[in-house]
N, C-alpha and C positions, 0 to 999 in steps of 0.2 A: 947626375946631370941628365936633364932630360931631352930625346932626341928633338933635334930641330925638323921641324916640319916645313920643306919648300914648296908646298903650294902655293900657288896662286890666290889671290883674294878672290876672282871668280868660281876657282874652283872650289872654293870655301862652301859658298856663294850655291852654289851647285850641289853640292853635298849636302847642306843645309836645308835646301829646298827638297831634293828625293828625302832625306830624313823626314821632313815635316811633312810630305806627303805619306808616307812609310805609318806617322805617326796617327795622321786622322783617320786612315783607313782603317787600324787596327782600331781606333776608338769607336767606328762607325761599326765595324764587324760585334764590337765586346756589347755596346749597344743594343744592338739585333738581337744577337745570344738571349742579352737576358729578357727584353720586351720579351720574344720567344718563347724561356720558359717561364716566364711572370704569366703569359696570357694561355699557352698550355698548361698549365697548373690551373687557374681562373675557370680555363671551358670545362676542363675534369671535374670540377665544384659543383660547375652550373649543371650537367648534363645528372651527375649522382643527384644534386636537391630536387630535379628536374622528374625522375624515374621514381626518386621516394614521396613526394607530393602527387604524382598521379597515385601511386597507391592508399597515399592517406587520403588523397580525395575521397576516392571510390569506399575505402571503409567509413570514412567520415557519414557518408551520404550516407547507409545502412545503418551506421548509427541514430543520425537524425532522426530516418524514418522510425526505428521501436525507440525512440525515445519519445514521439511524436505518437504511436501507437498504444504506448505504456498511460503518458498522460491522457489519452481518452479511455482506455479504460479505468479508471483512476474516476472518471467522472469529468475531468476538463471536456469542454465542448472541443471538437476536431480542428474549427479553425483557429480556435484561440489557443489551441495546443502546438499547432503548425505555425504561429503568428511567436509565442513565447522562444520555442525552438531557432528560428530564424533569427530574433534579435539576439539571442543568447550567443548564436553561432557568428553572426557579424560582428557581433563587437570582439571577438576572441578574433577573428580573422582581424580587424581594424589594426590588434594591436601586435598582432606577429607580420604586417605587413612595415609598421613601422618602425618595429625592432631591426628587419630586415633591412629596410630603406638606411637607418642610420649605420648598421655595420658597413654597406656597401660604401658609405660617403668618408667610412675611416679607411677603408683599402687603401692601400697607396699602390701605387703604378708605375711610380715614377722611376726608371733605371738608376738606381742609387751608386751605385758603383761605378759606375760609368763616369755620373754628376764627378764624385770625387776625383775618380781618376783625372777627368779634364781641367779640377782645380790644382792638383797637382802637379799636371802639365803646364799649366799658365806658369803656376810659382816656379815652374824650374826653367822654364823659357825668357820668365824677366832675369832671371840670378842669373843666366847664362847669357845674355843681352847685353849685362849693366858693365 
């Protein structure tokens, strides 16, 4: 038999209301958390691609040049060795900028866990309602 509860329907009332506040703050806290380390993980990314792209810059460039070096001595004329080099290198740049642009637009961001958690708190807040 289960015990009988004499509270009050305010104090129900009451209890229900600190719980639900009890409830979205922890949902706001779990929130943070993982924004937090979703976006601490993201700058760790950015800042590594960030320190290896300056260095490939800088060898990229040195390449260029005895590539650009190589082809005039080879007999290409200097600016049309330096004009071939440049297109070659742009278009390679074109297309790892836009490999790059599409990875970034599949990230997702979105507190996943959190989303679910609050669908779960809906469902259990009609069941408990009805």
């Amino acid at each position: 038999m289960a015990p009988k509860d004499e509270r009050s329907l305010g104090e129900l009332f009451s209890e229900l209301s600190r719980e639900t506040g009890q409830l979205v703050r922890k949902e706001v806290e779990l929130a943070t958390t993982e924004m937090t380390a979703k976006v601490r993980s993201a700058s760790t990314h950015v800042v590594t691609a960030a320190a290896g792209g300056a260095l490939a810059h800088a060898g990229l460039l040195v390449l260029l040049a005895a590539i650009v070096i190589a082809l005039t001595q080879m007999g290409v004329p200097a600016w049309l060795a330096a004009l071939i080099v440049a297109f070659v290198t742009a278009g390679v740049g074109y297309l790892l900028i836009n490999k790059g642009v599409n990875a970034l637009r599949e990230t997702r961001v979105v507190p996943t866990h959190t989303v679910q958690s609050l669908k779960e708190d809906a469902k259990w807040t009609t069941r408990q309602g009805a």
